[in-house]
C-alpha positions as CSV (number, residue, x, y, z in Angstrom):
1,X,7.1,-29.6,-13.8
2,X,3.7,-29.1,-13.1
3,X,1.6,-25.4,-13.7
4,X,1.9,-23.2,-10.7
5,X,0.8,-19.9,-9.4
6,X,4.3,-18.1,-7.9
7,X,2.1,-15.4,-6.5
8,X,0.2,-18.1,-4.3
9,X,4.1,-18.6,-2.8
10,X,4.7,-14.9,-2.7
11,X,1.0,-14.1,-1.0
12,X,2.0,-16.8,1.6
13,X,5.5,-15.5,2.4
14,X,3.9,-11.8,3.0
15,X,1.1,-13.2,5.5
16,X,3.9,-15.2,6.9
17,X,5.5,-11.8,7.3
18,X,2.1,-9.6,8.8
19,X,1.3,-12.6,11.1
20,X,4.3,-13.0,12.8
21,X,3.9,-9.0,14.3
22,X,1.0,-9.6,15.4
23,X,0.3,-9.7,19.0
24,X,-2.2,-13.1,20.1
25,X,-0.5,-15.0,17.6
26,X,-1.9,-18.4,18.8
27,X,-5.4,-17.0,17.8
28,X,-4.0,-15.3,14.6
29,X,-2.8,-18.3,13.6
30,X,-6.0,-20.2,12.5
31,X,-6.9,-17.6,9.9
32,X,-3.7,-18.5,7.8
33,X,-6.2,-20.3,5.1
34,X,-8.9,-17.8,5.1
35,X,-6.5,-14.8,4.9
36,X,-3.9,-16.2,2.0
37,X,-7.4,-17.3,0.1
38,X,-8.7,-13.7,0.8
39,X,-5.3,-11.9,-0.7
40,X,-5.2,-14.5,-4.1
41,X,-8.5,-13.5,-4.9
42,X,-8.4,-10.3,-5.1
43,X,-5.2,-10.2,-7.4
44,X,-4.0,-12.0,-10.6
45,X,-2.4,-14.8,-10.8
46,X,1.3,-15.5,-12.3
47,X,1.4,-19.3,-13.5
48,X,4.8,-20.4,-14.5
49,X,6.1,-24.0,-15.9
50,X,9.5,-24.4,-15.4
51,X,12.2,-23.5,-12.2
52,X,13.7,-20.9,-14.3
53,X,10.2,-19.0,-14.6
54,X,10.4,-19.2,-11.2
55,X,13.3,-17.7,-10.4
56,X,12.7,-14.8,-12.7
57,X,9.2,-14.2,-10.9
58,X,10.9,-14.1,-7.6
59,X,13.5,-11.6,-9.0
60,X,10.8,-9.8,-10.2
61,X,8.6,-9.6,-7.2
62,X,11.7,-8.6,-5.2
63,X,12.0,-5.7,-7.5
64,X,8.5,-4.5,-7.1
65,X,7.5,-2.7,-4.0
66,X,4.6,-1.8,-5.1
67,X,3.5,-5.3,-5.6
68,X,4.7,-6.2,-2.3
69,X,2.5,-3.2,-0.7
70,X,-1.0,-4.7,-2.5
71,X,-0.7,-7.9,-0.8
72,X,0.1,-6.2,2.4
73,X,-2.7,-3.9,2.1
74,X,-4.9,-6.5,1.0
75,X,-3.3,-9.3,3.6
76,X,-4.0,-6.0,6.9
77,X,-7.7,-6.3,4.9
78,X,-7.9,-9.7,5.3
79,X,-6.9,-10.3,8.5
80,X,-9.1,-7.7,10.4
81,X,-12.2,-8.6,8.3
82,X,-11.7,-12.4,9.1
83,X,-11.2,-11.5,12.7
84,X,-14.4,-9.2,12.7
85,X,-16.5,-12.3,11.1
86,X,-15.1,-14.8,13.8
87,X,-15.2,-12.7,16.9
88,X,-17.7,-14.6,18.6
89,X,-15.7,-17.9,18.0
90,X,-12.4,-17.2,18.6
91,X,-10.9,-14.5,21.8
92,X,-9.8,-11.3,19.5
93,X,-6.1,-10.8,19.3
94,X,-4.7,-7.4,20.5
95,X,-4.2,-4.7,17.5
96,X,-0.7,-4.2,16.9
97,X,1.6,-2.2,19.4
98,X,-0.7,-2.9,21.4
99,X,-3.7,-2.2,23.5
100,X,-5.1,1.5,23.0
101,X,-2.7,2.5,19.8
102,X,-4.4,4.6,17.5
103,X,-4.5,4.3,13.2
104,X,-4.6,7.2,10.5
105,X,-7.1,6.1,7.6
106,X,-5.4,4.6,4.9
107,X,-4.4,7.2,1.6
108,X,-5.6,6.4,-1.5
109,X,-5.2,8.9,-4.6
110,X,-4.9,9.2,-8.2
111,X,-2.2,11.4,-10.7
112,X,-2.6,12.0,-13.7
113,X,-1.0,14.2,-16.7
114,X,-3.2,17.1,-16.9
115,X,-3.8,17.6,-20.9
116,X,-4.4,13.8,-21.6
117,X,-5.5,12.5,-18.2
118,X,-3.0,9.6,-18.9
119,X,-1.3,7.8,-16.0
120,X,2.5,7.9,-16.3
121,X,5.3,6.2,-14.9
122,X,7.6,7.2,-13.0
123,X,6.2,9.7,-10.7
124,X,7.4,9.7,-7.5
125,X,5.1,10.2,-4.8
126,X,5.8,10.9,-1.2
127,X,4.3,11.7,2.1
128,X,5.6,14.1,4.3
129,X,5.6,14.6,7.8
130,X,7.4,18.3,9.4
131,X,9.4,18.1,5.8
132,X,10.2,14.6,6.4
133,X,9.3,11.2,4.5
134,X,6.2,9.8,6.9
135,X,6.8,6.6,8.8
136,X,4.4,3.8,7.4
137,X,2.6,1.1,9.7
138,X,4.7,-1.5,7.6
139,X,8.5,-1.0,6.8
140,X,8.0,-2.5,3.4
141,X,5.2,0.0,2.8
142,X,6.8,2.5,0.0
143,X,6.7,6.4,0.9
144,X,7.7,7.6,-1.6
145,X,5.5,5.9,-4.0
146,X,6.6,5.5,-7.4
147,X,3.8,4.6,-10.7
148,X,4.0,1.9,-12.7
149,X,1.6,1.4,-15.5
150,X,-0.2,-1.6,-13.9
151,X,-1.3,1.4,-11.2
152,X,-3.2,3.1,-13.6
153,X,-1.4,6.5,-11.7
154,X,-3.0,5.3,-8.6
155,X,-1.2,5.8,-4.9
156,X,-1.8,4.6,-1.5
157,X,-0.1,5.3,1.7
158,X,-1.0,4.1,5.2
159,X,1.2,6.3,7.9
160,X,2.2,5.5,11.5
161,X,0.6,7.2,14.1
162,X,3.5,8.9,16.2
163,X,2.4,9.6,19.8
164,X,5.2,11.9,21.0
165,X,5.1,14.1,17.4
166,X,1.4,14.3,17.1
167,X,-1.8,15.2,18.4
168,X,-4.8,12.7,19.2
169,X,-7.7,15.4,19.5
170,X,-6.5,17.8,16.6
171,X,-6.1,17.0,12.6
172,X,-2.3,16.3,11.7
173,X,-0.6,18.1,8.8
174,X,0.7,16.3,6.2
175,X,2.0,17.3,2.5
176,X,1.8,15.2,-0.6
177,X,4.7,15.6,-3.3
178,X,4.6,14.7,-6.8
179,X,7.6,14.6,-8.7
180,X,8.8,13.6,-12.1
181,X,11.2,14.7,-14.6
182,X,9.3,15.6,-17.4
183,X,6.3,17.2,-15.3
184,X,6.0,20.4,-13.2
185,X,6.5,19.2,-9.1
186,X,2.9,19.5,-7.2
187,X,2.5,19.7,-3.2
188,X,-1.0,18.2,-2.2
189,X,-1.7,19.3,1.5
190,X,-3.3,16.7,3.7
191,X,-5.2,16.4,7.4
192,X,-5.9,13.4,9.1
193,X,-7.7,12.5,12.1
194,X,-7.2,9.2,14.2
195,X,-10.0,6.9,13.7
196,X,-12.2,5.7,16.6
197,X,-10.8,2.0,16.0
198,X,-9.0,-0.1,14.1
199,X,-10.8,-0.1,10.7
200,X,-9.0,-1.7,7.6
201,X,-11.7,-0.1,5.6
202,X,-11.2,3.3,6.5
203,X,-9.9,5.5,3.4
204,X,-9.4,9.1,3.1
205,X,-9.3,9.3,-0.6
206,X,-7.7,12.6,-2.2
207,X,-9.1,14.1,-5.4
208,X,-7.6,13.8,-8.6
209,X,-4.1,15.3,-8.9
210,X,-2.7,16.4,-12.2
211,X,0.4,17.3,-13.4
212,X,1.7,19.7,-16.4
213,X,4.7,19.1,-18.6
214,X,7.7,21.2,-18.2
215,X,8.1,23.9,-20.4
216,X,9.4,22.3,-24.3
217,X,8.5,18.4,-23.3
218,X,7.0,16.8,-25.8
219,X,3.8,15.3,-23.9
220,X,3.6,12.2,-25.9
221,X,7.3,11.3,-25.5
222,X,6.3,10.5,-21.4
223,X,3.9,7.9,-22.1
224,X,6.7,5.2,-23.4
225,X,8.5,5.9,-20.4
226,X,8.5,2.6,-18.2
């Protein structure tokens, strides 16, 4: 069979997946191209050659929810910066849940073990909300995060505004827990205030966190770890 890029099957499935919950889908509709062309440039591709690579890409990619959550991050991109840039063309669509919902900026972050400043993997990353595991605009969106070594120890959450839990005038408390088995646990507290509008590009971005082997680990013995 011919070459062919499984994630350009993969991006399309998850746009697919974002359009069809979004409210004004006969408008949404039209920026199918633009968006899928947006996502598949901004991430490598996977070229395969036979069926069998195929199916072992799929497996893989259902495997990987952190893979899954860069094309959705990158397909929510998309969509609101195609629909910014043809606003005067096409009648906007609603945002999602409808008119007057409110958005938390997106969470980006960065751990790292503390002698070395290596990423690791493994560590488990979560967002809490009143000691609970925050809701995420998208189901699929992992909380808790765990890193891989393609992350480079990065993180990145996006959580739900929930009307009848939180306030829309004050900043709401949330707490950041890092956890792995060879490293000491860290809690990150976090505030967040709604944004004005719906604005993909809006990122509260956390400092560096760093975490310190537990007492007789053998730092170098983490970083084989898959």
């Amino acid at each position: 069979m011919a070459i062919r890029n499984i994630i350009e099957d993969l991006v399309t499935s998850v746009v697919h997946e974002v359009l069809s919950k979004e409210q004004g889908i006969e408008h949404l509709e039209i920026y199918f191209d633009d968006i899928v062309t947006y996502v598949l440039n901004r991430i490598p591709p996977r070229y395969v050659t036979s069926e069998r690579g195929i199916l072992h890409d799929r497996i893989d990619f259902t495997r990987s929810a952190q893979q899954k959550s860069d094309i959705l991050f990158l397909a929510h991109e998309a969509l609101g910066y195609v629909q910014s840039r043809r606003a005067s063309h096409v009648p906007p669509a609603k945002n999602k849940g409808g008119e007057g919902e409110r958005f938390f900026p997106h969470v980006l972050g960065e751990v790292l073990e503390e002698t070395t400043f290596g990423p690791i993997s493994g560590i488990e990353v979560a967002l809490l909300y009143n000691g609970k595991r925050a809701l995420m605009i998208e189901p699929q969106w992992p909380n808790p995060y765990r890193t891989v070594k393609a992350t480079r120890g990065f993180y990145h959450f996006w959580p739900k505004f929930i009307e009848s839990e939180m306030s829309e005038s004050e900043p709401v408390e949330f707490l950041v827990r890092f956890t792995h088995p060879s490293l000491e646990d860290v809690e990150v507290g976090l505030s967040l205030r709604l944004a004005d509008n719906f604005n993909l590009g809006n990122s509260h971005v956390l400092p560096i966190t760093l975490m310190k082997t537990k007492e007789g680990v053998d730092v170098s013995t983490i970083f084989d770890e898959d």
